[in-house]
N, C-alpha and C positions, 0 to 999 in steps of 0.2 A: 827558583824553579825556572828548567830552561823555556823559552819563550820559541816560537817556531814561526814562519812565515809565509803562506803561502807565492807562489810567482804570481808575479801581475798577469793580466788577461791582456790583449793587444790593446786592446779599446782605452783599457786603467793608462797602460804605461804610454800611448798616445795622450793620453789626459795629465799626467802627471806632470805638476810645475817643475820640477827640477827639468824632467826630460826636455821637458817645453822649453827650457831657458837656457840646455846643449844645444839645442835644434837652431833654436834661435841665432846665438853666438856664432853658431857652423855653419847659417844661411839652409839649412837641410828643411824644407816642408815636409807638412805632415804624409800627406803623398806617397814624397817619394821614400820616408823611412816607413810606413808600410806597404808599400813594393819591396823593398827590400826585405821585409823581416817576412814577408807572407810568401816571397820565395824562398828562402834558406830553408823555413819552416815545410816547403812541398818538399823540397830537393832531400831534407834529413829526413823526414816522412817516407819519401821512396826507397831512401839507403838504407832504410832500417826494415823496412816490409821485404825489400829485394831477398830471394832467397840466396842471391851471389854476394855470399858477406866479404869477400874479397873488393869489389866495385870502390873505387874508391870516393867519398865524399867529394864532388865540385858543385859549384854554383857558379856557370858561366851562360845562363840562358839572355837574349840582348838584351829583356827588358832591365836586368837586375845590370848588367855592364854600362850599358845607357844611364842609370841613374847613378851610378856608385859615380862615373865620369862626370857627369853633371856638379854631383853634389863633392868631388875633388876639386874641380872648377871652380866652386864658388868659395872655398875654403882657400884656395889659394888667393884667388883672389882678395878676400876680404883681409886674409893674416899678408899676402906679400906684394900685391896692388897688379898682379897677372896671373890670367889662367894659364895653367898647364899644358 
């Protein structure tokens, strides 16, 4: 019988050890990957409500640029011993 799965909830997949033990390894806090998933999440939200279905998908607002740099930084850092 096939088996089905619901999508985690932001809260689950912040909670969740595996993700907890990427997060870790990438230096990435809890934070700032919900900053980021909680804007992707506004930003697809409004592309889809938009009646301009033309618009195309971005996600360049500072906060979400500001941490995705951040958290390149610390990834470079850790895997090549310099930030970016």
């Amino acid at each position: 019988m096939p088996q089905t799965y619901a999508d985690l909830t932001l809260a689950e997949a912040l909670s969740d050890p595996l993700i907890n033990a990427v997060m870790s390894a990438d230096h990435v806090t809890r934070s700032e990957l919900e900053l980021l998933m909680k804007s992707v999440a506004r930003k697809n939200f409004e592309a889809t409500a938009s009646t301009n279905w033309q618009r195309p998908f971005t996600v360049d607002g500072p906060a979400v640029t500001k941490s995705l740099a951040a958290i390149g930084n610390r990834m470079a850092s850790a895997c090549c011993g310099s930030a970016v």
